[in-house]
C-alpha positions as CSV (number, residue, x, y, z in Angstrom):
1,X,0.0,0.0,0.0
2,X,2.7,2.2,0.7
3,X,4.5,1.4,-2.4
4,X,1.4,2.1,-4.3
5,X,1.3,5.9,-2.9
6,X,5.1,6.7,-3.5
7,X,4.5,5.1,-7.2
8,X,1.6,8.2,-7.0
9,X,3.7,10.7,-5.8
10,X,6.2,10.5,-7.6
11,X,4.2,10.7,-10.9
12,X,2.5,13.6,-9.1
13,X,5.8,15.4,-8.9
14,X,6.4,18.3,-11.5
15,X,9.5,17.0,-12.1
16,X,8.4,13.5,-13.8
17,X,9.0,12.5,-17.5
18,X,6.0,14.2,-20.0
19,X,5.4,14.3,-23.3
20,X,6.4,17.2,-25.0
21,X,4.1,19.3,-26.3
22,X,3.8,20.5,-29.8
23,X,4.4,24.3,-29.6
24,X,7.8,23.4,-27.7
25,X,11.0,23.2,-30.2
26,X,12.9,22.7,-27.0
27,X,11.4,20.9,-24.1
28,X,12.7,19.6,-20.5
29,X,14.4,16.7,-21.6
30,X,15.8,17.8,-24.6
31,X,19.5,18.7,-24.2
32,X,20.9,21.4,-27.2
33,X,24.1,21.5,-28.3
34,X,26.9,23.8,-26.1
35,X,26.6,27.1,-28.3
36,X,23.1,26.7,-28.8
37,X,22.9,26.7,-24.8
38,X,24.8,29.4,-24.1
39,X,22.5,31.9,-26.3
40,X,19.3,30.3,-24.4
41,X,20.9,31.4,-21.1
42,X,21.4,34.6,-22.5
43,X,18.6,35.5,-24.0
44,X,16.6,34.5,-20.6
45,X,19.5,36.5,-18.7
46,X,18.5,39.5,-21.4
47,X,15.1,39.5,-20.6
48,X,15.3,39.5,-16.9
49,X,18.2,42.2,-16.8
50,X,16.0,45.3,-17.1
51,X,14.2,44.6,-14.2
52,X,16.9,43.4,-11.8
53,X,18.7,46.3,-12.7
54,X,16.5,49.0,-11.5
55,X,17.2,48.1,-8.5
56,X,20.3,48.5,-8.2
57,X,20.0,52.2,-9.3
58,X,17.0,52.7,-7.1
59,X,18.2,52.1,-3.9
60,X,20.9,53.9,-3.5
61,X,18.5,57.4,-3.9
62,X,16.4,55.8,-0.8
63,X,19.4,55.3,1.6
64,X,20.9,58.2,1.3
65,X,23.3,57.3,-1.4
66,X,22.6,58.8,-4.9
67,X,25.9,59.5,-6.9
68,X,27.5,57.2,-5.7
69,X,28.6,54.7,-8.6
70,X,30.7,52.1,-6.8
71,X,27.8,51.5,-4.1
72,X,25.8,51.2,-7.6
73,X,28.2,49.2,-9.3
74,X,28.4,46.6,-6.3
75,X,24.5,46.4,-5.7
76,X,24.5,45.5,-9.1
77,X,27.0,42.9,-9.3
78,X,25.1,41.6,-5.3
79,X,21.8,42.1,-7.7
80,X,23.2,39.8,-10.5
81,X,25.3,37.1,-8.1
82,X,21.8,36.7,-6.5
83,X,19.9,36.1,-9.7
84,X,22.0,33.1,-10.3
85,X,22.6,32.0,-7.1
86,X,18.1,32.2,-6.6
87,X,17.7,30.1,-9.8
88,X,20.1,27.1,-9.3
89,X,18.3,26.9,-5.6
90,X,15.1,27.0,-7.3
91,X,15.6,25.0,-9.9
92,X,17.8,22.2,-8.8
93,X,15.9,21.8,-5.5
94,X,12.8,24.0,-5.5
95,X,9.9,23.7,-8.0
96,X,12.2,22.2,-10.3
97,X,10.6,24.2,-13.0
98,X,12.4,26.6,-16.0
99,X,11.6,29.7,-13.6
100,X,13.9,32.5,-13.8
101,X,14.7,34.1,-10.1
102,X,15.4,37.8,-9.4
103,X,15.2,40.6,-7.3
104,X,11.2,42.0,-7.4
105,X,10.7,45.8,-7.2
106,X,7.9,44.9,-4.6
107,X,10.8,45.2,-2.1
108,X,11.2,48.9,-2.7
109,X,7.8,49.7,-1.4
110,X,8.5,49.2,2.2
111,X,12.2,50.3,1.9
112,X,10.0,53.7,0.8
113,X,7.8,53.4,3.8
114,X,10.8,52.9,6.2
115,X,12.9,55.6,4.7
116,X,10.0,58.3,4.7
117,X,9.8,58.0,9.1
118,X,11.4,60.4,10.6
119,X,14.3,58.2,11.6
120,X,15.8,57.2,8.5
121,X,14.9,60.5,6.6
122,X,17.7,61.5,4.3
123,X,19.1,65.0,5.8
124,X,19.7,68.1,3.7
125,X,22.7,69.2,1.9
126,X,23.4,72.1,3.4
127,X,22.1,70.3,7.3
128,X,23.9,70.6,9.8
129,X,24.9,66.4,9.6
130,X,26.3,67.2,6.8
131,X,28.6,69.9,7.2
132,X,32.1,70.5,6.1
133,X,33.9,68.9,9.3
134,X,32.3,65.3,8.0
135,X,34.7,62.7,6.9
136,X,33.5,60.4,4.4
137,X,33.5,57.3,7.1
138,X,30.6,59.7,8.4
139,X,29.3,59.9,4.7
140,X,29.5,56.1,4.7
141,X,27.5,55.0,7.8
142,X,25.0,58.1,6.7
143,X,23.5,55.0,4.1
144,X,24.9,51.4,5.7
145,X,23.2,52.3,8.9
146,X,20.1,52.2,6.7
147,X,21.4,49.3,4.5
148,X,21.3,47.3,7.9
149,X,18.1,48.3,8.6
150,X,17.2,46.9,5.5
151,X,18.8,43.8,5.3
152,X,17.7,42.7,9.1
153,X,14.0,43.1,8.5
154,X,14.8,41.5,4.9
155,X,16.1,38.1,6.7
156,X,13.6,37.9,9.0
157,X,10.3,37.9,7.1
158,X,12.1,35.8,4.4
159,X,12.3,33.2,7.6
160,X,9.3,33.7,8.3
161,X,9.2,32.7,4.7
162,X,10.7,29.6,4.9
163,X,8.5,28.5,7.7
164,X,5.6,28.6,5.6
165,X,7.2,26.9,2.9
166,X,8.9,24.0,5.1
167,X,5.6,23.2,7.5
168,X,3.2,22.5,4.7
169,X,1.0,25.8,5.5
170,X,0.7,26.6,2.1
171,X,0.2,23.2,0.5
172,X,-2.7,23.2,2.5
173,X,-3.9,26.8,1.8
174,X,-3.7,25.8,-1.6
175,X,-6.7,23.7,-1.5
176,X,-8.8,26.7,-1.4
177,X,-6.4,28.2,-4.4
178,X,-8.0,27.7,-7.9
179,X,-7.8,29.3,-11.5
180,X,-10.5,31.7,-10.5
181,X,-7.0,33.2,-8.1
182,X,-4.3,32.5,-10.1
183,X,-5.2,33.6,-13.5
184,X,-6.0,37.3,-12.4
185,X,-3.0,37.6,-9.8
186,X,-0.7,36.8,-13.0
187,X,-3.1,39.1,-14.9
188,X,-2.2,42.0,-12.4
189,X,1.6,41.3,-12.5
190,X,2.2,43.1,-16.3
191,X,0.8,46.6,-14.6
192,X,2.9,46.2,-11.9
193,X,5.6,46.4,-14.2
194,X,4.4,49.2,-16.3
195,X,6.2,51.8,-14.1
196,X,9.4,50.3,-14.8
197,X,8.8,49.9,-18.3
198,X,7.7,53.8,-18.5
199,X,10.7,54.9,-16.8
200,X,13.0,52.8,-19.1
201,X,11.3,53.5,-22.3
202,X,11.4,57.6,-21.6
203,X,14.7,58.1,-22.6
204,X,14.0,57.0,-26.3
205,X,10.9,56.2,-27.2
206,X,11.6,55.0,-31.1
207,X,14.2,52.8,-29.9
208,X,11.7,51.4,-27.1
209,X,9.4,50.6,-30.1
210,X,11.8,49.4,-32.6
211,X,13.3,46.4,-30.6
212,X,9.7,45.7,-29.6
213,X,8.5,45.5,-33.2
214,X,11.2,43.7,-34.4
215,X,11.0,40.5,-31.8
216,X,7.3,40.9,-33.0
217,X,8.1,40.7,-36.4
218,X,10.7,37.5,-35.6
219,X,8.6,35.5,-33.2
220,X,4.7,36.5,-34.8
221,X,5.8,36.3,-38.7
222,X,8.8,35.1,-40.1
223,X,8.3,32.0,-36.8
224,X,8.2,29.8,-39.9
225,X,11.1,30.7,-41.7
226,X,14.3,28.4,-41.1
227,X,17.3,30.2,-42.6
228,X,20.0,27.8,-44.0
229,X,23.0,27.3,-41.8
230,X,26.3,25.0,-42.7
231,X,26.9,22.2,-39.7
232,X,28.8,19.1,-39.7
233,X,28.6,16.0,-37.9
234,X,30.5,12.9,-37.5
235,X,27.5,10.4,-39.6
236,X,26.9,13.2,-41.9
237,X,29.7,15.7,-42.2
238,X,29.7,18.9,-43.4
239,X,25.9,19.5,-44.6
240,X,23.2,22.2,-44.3
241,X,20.2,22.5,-42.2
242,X,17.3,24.8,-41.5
243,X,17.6,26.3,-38.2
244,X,14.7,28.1,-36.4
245,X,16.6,31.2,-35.8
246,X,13.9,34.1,-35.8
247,X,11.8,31.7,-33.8
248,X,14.3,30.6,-30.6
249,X,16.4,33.9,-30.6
250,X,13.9,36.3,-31.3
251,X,14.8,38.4,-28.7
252,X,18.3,38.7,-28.8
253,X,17.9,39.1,-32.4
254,X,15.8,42.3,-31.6
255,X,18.1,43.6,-28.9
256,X,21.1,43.1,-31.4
257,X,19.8,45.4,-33.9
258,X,18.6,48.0,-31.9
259,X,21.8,48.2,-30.4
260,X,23.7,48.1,-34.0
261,X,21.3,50.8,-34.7
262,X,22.1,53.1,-31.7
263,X,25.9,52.5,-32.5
264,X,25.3,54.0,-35.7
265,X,23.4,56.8,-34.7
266,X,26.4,57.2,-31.6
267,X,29.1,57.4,-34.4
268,X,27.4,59.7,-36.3
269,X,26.6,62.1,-33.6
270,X,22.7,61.9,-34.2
271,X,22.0,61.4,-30.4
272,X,23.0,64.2,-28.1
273,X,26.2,64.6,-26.5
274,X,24.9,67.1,-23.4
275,X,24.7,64.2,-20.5
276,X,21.8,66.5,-19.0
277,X,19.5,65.8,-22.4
278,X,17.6,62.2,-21.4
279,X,18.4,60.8,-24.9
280,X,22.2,61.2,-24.2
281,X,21.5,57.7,-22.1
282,X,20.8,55.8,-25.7
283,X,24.0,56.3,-26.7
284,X,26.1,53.2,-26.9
285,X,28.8,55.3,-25.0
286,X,26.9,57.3,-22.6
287,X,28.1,55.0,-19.3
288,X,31.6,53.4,-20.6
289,X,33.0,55.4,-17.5
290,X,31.1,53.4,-14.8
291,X,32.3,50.2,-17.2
292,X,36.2,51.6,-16.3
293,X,35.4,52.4,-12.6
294,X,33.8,49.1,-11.7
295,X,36.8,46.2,-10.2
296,X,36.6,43.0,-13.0
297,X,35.7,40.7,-10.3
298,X,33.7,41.7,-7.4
299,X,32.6,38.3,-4.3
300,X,29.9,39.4,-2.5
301,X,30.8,38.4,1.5
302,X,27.8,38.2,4.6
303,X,27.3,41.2,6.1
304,X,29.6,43.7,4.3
305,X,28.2,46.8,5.9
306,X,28.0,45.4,9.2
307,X,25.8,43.7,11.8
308,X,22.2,43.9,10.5
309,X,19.2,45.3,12.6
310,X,15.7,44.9,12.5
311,X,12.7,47.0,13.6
312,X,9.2,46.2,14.1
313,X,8.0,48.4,11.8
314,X,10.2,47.1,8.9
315,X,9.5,43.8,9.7
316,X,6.0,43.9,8.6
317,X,6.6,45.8,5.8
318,X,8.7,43.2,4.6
319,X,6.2,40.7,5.5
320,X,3.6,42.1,3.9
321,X,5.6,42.5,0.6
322,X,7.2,38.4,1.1
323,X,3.4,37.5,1.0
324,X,2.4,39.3,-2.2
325,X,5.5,37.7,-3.8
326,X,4.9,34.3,-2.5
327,X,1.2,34.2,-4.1
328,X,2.5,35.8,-7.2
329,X,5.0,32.9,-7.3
330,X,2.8,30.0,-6.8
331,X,0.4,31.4,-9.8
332,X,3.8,31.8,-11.9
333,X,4.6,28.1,-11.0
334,X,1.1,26.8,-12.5
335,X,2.0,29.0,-15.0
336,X,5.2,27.5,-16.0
337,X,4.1,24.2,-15.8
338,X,1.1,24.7,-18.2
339,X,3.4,26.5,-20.3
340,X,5.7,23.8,-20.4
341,X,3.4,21.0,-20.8
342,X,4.0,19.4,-17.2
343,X,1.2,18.2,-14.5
344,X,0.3,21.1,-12.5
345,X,2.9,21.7,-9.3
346,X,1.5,19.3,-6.3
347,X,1.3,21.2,-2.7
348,X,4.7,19.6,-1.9
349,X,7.1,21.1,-4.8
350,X,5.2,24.5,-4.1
351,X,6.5,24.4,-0.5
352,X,9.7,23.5,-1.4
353,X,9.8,26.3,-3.9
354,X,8.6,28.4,-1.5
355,X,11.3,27.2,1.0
356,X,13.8,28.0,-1.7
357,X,13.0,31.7,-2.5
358,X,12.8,32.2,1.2
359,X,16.5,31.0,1.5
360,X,17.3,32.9,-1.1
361,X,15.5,35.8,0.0
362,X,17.7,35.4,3.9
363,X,20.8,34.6,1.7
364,X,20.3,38.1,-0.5
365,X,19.5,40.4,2.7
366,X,23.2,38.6,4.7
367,X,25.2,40.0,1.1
368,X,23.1,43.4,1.5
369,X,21.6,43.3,-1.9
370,X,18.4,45.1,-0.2
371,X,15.5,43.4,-1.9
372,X,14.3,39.4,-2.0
373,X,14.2,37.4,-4.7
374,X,10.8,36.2,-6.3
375,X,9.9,34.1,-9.7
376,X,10.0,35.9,-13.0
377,X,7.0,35.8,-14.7
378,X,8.3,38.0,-17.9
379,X,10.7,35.1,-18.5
380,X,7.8,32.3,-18.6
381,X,6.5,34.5,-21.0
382,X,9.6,34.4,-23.0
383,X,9.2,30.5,-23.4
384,X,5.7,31.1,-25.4
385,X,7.9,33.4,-27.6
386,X,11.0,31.5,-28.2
387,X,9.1,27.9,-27.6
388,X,12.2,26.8,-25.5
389,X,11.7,25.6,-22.4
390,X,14.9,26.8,-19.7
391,X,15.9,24.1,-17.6
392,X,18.6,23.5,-15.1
């Protein structure tokens, strides 16, 4: 009898062997070659990178810290590290899914709310904290002070987290979860982003809509056409095939030219050259500066800006935020799982996917990258574009 149930489980599990379905070039099993791999990675690392990014340039404003480019430059190499280090967790040991993990903006909100008390408000210029007898060790502990705030209240909702994730809770709360839930949460998540987007997109519109028309025009209307390409083999030598390019790199294709484009435009001075005109940013050589500033390698360590501390207050803000993103990822784990034609996720792989972005999550707020980590849901998308299924 016992037997019988494991045997049930275990074809239960998300992670079992499924046929693949027909709108998938590249499905869970199926192993491409090295190449071919490497610009999968890349074109998921692509999409994600806007969004992980803005974080990085965000948070230093809130604490205290805006200008200065090497706390940028290491957030966003914490941001990046963490990225990685959330989707091999997730995806060797969590949901066991093709879900991208990153930092969610949803963690500035209370980092907003904590910063606007009285407390933590950023002093004046000209105050009298700031006067001309300050060191810069004083400048310093003007924003990790804050940082710790940050990263205490960070690690302890993302336990609280893990708890939820590691007793069962929500495997059992998600008896009561059905499509009627999940389908508008993951409806809700695009407008979330929309702010984001809008802030991206405003400092050159055309280009904006250029890279998006072209990955429509590669992944809506030329999908069908398979460029030839030489290859060679050891049964068949040198020979030619038709590769899906437009189809599987639609993206990067897009990205490529618009970039190609801008470089043009650089060269030939079309774009401004006054760094105070918002379309100086398009240029292709508008931040090589930050690019010669920033160290080649860069480990983040535990608790780089020093003992962490935590506040009530914080605390549930952080909670209340680690909630939000724990329901928005169980309806992007359904989601990935239709998407890539495997069983729905049983209760027990969504708590240990839980369990995982909550480790995570502690794991992000010790290296002070000042936000969680949650699933990607842009990047689930990108496997109905590209009709290749990421997998660890």
């Amino acid at each position: 009898m016992h037997s019988e149930r494991n045997k049930t489980e275990r074809k239960s599990d998300v992670n079992v062997d499924v046929e693949k379905p027909r709108y998938v070039l590249y499905g869970v099993e199926d192993v491409p070659s090295p190449p071919v791999c490497f610009l999968f990675g890349l074109q998921q690392a692509i999409m994600c990178i806007g969004g992980t990014l803005s974080l990085p340039y965000l948070i230093p404003g809130l604490i205290c810290a805006e200008g200065n480019y090497e706390l940028t430059s290491k957030l966003m190499s914490i941001t990046l590290f963490m990225c990685g280090v959330a989707t091999i967790l997730q995806t060797l040991f969590g949901i066991r899914l093709g879900i991208v993990q990153g930092g969610s903006n949803l963690f500035l909100l209370p980092i907003i709310a904590m910063m606007a008390s009285d407390k933590w408000k950023c002093p004046n210029i000209d105050d009298d904290s700031l006067n001309s007898t300050d060191t810069g060790a004083d400048r310093e502990e003007l924003w990790e002070s804050r940082m710790r705030e940050i990263q205490g209240n960070l690690i302890v909702a993302s336990i609280t987290q893990v708890v939820l994730g590691c007793t069962g809770v929500l495997g059992i709360l998600l008896r009561f979860v059905g499509p009627l839930t999940i389908a508008p949460t993951i409806t809700m998540i695009g407008p979330l982003l929309v702010s984001i987007l809008i802030q991206l997109c405003n400092q050159h519109w055309g280009i904006a809509f250029l890279s998006m028309g072209l990955t429509l025009l590669f992944s809506a209307y030329l999908a069908n056409i398979n460029p030839p390409f030489p290859a060679w083999t050891m049964q068949r030598r040198f020979h030619i095939v038709k590769f899906p390019l437009f189809q599987l790199f639609s993206v990067i294709l897009s990205l490529g030219v618009g970039w190609f484009f801008c470089f043009i435009l650089t060269a030939s001075d079309v774009f401004p050259n006054n760094s105070t005109d918002p379309n100086y940013l398009v240029r292709t050589d508008a931040k090589l500066d930050a690019v010669e500033r920033a160290p080649w390698l860069y480990f983040p360590y535990p608790f780089q800006f020093g003992t962490p501390t935590v506040s009530s207050v914080g605390y549930v803000g952080f909670l209340v935020v680690t909630l939000v993103s724990v329901l928005e990822s169980v309806c992007d784990y359904h989601a990935a799982a239709r998407m890539t034609g495997a069983p729905p996720p049983p209760p027990h792989a969504v708590n240990r996917g839980i369990a995982m972005e909550g480790i995570a999550s502690i794991v992000s707020g010790m290296v002070g990258a000042g936000h969680g980590t949650t699933s990607y849901s842009h990047n689930i998308g990108a496997i109905g574009i590209t009709k290749v299924i990421v997998y660890t």
